[in-house]
C-alpha positions as CSV (number, residue, x, y, z in Angstrom):
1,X,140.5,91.9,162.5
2,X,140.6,94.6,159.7
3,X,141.7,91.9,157.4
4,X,138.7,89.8,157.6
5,X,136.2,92.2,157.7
6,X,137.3,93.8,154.7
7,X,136.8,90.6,153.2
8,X,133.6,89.9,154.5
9,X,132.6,92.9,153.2
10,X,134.1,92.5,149.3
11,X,132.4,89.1,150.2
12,X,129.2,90.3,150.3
13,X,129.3,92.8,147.8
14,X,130.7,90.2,145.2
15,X,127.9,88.2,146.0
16,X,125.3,91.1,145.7
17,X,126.4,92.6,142.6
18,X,126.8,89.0,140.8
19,X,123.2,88.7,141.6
20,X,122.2,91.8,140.7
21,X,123.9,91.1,137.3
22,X,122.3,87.7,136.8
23,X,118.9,88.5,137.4
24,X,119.2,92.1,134.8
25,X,121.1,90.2,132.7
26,X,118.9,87.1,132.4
27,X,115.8,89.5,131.8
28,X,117.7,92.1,129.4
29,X,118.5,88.6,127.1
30,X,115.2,87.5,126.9
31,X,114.2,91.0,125.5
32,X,112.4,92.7,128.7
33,X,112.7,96.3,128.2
34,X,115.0,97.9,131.1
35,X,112.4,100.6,132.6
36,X,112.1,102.3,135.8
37,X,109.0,99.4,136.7
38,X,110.7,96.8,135.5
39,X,113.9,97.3,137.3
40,X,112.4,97.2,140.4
41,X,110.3,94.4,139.8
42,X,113.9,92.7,139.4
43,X,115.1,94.5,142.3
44,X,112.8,92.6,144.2
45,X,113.0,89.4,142.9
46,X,117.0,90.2,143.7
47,X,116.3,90.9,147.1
48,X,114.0,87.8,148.1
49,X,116.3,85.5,146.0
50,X,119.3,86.7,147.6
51,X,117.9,86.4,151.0
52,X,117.4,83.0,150.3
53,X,121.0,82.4,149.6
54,X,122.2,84.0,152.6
55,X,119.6,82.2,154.6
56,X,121.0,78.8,152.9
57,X,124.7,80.3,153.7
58,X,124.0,80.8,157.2
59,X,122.3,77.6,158.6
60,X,124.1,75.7,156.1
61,X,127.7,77.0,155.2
62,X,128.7,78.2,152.3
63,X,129.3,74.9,150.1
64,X,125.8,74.4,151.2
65,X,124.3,77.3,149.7
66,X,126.5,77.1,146.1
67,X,124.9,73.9,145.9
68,X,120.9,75.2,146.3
69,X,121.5,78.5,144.4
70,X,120.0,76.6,141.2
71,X,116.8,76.3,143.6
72,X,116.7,79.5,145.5
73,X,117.7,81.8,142.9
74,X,117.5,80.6,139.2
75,X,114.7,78.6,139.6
76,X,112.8,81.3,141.0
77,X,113.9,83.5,138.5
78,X,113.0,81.4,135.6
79,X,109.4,81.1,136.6
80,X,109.2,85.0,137.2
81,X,110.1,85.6,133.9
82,X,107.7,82.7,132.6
83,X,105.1,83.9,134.6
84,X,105.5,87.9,133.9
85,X,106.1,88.4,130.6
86,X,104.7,85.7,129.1
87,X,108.3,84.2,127.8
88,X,108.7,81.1,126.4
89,X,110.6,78.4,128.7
90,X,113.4,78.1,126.6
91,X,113.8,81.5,126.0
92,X,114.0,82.2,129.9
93,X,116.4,79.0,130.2
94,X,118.6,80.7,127.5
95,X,118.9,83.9,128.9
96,X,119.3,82.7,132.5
97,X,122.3,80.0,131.4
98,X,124.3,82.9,129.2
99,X,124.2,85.5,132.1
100,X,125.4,82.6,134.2
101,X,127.7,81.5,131.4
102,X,128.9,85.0,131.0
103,X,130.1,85.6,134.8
104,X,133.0,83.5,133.9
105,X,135.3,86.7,133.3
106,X,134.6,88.0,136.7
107,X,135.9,84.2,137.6
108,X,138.7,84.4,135.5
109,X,139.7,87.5,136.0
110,X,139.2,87.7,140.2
111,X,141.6,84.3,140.0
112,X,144.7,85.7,137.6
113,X,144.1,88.6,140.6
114,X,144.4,85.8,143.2
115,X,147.7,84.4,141.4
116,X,149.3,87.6,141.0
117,X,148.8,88.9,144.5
118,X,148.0,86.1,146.8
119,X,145.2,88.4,148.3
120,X,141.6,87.9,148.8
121,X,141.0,91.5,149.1
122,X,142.5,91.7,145.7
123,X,140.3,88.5,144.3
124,X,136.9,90.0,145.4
125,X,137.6,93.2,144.6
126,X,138.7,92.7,141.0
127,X,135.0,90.3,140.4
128,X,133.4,93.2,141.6
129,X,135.1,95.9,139.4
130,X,134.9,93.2,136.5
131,X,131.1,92.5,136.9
132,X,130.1,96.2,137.4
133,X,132.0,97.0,133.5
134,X,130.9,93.4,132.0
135,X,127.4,94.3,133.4
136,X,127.4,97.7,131.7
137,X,128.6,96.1,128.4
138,X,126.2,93.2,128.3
139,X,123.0,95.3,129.3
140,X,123.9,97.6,126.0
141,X,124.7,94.6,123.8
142,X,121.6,93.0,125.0
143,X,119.3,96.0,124.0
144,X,120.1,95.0,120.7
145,X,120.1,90.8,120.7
146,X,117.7,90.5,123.3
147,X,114.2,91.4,121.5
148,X,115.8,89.1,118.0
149,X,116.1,86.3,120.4
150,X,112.6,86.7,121.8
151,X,111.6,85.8,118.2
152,X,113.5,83.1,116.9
153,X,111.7,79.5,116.6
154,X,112.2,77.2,118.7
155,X,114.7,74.7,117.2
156,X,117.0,77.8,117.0
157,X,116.3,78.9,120.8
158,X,117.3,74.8,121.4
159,X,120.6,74.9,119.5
160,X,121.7,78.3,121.0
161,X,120.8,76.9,124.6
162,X,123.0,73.8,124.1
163,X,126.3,75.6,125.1
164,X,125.3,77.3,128.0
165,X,123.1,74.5,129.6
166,X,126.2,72.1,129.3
167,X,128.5,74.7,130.7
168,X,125.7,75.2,133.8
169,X,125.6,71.4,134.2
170,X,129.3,70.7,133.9
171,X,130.4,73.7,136.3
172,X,128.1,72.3,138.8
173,X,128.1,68.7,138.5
174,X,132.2,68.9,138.5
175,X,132.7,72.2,140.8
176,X,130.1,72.8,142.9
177,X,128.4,68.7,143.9
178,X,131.3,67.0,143.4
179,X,135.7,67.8,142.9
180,X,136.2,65.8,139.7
181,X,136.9,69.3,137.7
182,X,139.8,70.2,140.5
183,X,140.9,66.1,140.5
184,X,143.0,66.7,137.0
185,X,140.6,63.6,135.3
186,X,141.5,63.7,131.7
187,X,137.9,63.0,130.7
188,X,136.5,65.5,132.6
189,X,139.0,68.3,131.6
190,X,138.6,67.0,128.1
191,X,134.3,67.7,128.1
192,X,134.0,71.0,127.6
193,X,136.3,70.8,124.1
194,X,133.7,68.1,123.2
195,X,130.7,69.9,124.0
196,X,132.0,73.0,122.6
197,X,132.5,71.1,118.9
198,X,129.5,69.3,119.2
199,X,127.5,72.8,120.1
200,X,129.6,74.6,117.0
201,X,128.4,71.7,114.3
202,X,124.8,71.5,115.0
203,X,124.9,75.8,115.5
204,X,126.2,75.4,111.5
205,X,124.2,73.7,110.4
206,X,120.9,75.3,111.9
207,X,122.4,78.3,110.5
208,X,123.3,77.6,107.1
209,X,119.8,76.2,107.2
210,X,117.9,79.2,108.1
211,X,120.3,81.3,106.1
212,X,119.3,79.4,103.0
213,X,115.7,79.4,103.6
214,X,115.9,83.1,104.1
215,X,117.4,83.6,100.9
216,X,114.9,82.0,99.4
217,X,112.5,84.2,100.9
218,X,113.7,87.1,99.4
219,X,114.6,85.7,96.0
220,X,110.5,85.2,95.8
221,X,109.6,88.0,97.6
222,X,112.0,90.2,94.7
223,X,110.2,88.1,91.7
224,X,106.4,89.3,93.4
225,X,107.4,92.5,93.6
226,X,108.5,92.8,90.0
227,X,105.8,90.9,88.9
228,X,103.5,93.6,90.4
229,X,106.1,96.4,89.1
230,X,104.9,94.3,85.4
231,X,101.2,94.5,86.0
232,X,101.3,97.6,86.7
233,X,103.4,99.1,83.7
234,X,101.1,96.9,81.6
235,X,98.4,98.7,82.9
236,X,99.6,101.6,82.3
237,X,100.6,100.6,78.5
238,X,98.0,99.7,77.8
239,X,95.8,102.5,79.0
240,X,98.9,104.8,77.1
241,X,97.8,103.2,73.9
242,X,94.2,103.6,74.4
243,X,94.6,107.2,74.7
244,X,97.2,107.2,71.5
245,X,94.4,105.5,69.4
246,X,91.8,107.8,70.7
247,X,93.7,110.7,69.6
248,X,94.6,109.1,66.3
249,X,90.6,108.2,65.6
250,X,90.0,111.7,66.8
251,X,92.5,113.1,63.9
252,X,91.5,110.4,61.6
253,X,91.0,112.9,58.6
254,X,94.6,114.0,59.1
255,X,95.6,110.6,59.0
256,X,93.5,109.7,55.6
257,X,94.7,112.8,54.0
258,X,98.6,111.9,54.7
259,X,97.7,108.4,52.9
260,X,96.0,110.6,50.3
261,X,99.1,112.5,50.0
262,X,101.6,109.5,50.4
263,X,99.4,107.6,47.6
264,X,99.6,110.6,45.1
265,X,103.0,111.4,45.2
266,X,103.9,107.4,44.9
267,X,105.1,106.2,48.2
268,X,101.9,103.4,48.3
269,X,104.5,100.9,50.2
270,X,105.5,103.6,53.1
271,X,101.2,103.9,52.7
272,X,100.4,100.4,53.3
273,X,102.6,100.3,56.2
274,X,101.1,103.2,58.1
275,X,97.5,101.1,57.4
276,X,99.1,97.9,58.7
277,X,100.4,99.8,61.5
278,X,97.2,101.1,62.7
279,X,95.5,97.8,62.4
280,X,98.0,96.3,64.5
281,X,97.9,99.4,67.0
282,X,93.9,99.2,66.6
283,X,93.6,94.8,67.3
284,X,96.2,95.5,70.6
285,X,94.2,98.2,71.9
286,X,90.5,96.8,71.3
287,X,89.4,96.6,74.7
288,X,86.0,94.9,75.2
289,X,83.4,96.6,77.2
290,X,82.7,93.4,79.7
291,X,81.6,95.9,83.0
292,X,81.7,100.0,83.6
293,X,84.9,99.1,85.0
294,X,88.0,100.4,82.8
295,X,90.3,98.6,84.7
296,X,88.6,95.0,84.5
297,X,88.1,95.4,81.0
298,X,91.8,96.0,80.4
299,X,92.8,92.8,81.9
300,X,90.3,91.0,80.4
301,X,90.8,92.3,77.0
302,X,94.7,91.9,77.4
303,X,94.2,87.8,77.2
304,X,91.8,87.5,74.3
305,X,94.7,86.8,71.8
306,X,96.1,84.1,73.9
307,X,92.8,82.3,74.3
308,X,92.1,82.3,70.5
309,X,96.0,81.1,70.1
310,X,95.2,78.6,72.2
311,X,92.0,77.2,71.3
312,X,90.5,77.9,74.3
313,X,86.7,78.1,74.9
314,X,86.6,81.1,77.4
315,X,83.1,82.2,79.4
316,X,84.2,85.7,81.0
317,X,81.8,87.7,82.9
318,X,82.3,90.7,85.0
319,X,79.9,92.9,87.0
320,X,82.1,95.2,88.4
321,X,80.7,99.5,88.9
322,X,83.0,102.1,87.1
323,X,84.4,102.8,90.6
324,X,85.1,100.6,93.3
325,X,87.1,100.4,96.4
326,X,90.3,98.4,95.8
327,X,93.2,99.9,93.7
328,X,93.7,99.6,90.4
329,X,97.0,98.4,90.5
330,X,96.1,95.3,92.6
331,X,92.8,94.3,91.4
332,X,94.8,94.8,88.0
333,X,97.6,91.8,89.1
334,X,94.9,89.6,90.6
335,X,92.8,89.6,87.7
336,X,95.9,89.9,85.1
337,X,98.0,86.3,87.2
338,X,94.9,84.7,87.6
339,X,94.0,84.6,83.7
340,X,97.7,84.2,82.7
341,X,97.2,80.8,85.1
342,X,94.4,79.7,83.8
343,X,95.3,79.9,80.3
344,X,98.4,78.4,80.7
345,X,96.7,75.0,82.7
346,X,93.3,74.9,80.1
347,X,96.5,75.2,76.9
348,X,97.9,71.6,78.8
349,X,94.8,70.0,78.4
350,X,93.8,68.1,75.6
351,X,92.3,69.6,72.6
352,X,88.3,70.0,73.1
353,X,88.7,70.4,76.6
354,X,90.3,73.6,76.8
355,X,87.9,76.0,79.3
356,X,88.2,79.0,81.3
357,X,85.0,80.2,83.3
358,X,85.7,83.4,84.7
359,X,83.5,85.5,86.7
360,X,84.0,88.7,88.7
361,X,80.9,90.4,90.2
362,X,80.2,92.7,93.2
363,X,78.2,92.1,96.2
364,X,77.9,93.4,99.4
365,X,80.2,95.8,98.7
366,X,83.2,92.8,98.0
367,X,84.6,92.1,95.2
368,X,83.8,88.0,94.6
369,X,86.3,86.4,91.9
370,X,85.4,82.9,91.0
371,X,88.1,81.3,88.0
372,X,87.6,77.6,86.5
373,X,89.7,76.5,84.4
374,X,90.9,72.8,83.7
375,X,94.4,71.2,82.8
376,X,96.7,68.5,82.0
377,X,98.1,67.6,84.9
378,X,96.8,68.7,88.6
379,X,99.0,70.6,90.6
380,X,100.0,69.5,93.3
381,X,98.8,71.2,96.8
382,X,100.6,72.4,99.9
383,X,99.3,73.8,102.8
384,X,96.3,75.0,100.2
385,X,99.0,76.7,97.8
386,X,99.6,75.4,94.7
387,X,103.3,74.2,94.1
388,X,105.3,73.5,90.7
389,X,108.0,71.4,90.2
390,X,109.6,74.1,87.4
391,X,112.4,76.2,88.3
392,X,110.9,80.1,87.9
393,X,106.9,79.1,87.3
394,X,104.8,79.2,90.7
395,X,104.9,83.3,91.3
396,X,101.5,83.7,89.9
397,X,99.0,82.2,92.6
398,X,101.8,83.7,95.1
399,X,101.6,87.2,93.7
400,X,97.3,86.8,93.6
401,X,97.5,85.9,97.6
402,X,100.1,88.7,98.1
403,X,97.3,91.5,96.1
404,X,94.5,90.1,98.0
405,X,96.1,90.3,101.3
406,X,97.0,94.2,100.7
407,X,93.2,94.4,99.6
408,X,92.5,92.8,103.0
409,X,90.9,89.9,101.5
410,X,91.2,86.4,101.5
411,X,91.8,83.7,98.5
412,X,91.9,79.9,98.3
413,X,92.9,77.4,95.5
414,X,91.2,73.7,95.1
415,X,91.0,71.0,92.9
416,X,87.2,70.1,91.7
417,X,87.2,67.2,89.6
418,X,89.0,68.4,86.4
419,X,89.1,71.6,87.2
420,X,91.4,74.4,89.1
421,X,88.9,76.8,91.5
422,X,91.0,79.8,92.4
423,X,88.4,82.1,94.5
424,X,89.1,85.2,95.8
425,X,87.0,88.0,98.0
426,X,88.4,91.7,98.2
């Protein structure tokens, strides 16, 4: 009689501790935090779930209870999680199939036990050792891959659940409702191999998909950021320069006298040169006086050349106090990509119908950009973004969104008749 209670008894703890390690495991995948309060919320939902199975075990024998667990205890588990936190069906189905996919080396490992010693004792006892240590592992491993798969999309959640759903469907629709898995059918033996291909080509190519797409992402996100790392060190060039030629108008009759000097002694080539020097350093560093604002009138200054290149007919007006809320270095790379767009559209447009309107003002205590500007050919729009065909051109509106959204602003892009409407509020 000691025999068979002593098996009852590894029985019933087998039981209990797989269950216990489904329903922690199921949560920890699907990224619920292991806490004092949640683990005995699960607790619970172990207790009432595995009262259920032994209910089902009692009035109905054990083959009848392997064949409701899916009702009595993942079911029940699956809306729990649904319901509590708030998780995504897939997600819950995802994590509930893997820690039932993942009980197989208990399985494995109680039956090499069984082989080797022909003991029961020995087969229970060796699931329960094996589920206690793979439990420990898998609620540490899931720490870390549970909260990653709580935000991955949808098609990815689908293509990850593929192989443990058709492991749960074949284990029971083969071993639990029917024999066909223990009746040696070729096709039967031969399913999982299939599924497991099937599951590794479409996991592939989701990946290599996402993979790419991330690249991408940071390939763009490296040209923003150095466009911003240019606006920046043009602002501060040209702001360098300023001060350079204010120094040099403030020594001015140091610098005529050196001519004076240079001219006497001879050297009236090295003299010119210093006079076409300064003009050059004088025409690069004119800045306009459009607003009180130092920072506006750098960036609109820095574009004057390139609309007279161009033959552009430019209206730009800015209202904008000598201080203002945003930072320079932002407002600088709004106002600096927006121009550089517009130029570059009005210079594709057919001669006489070259215009930029540009206006900046303040009001309310928001900064209100409104750019006009036409072109040769409309761009085309996406999801309100404008998109270019040309490998390396499109950074600019991205970089103007980016600068506004740090500003906590908002911007949008249209087409209005022949002309391109960036607008912007910071």
């Amino acid at each position: 009689m000691l025999l068979p209670t002593a098996e009852m008894l590894l029985w019933a703890i087998h039981h209990a501790t797989t269950l216990l390690f489904g329903v922690f495991a199921s949560a920890a995948l699907c990224g619920v935090e292991i806490n004092r309060r949640h683990a005995l919320e699960l607790i619970a939902v172990d207790v009432l779930t595995g009262t259920a199975f032994a209910l089902a075990n009692v009035f109905g024998g054990e083959l009848f209870a392997r064949q409701v667990y899916p009702l009595v205890v993942h079911l029940p588990l699956v809306i729990y999680l649904c319901a509590r936190y708030r998780l995504s069906p897939l997600l819950v189905m995802l994590g509930v199939t893997s820690a039932y996919l993942s009980c197989q080396f208990s399985n494995w490992m109680g039956i090499a036990a069984l082989a080797a010693c022909g003991s029961q004792i020995a087969y229970y006892a060796t699931r329960i050792i094996t589920t206690v240590a793979v439990f420990a592992l898998l609620l540490h491993w899931a720490g870390d891959i549970g909260p990653r798969l709580a935000v991955k999309s949808p098609t990815e959640l689908e293509i990850l659940l593929i192989l443990p759903l058709v492991y749960y469907i074949f284990d029971y629709a083969t071993n639990v409702y029917t024999t066909l898995f223990h009746s040696g059918s070729v096709v039967t033996v031969e399913f999982l191999a299939f599924a497991l291909c099937a599951f590794y080509l479409m996991f592939l190519a989701v990946y290599l998909r996402e993979y790419e797409a991330k690249e991408a992402a940071e390939r763009e996100r490296w040209m923003l950021e150095t466009r911003d790392s240019a606006a920046i060190k043009e602002l501060e060039a040209w702001r360098q320069s300023g001060r350079e030629l204010s120094v040099l108008r403030h020594d001015m009759r140091h610098f005529l006298r050196g001519l004076a000097v240079l001219i006497e002694e001879g050297h009236v080539d090295e003299a010119l040169g210093r006079i076409n020097e300064l003009c050059e350093t004088n025409d690069r560093t004119a800045v306009r006086r459009y607003c009180a604002n130092e920072t506006v009138n750098i960036a609109l200054s820095s574009f004057n050349s390139d609309i007279n290149r161009n033959g552009i007919t430019a209206n730009l007006r800015a209202s904008v106090p000598e201080t203002i809320h945003v930072g320079d270095a932002d407002l600088f790379s709004v106002l600096s990509n927006a121009l550089e767009n517009a130029i570059a559209a009005a210079s594709a447009a057919p001669q006489g119908k070259r215009f930029v309107d540009f206006d900046l003002r303040l009001e309310d205590g928001q900064l209100l950009l409104l750019v006009s500007n036409t072109f040769g050919r409309a761009p085309r729009m996406v999801d309100g973004m404008p998109v270019t065909q040309h490998a390396g051109h499109g950074f600019g509106t991205k970089s103007i969104k980016l600068a506004v959204e740090r500003m906590n602003g908002n911007c949008q892009f249209r087409i209005n008749g022949d002309r391109f409407e960036p607008r912007a509020v910071m």
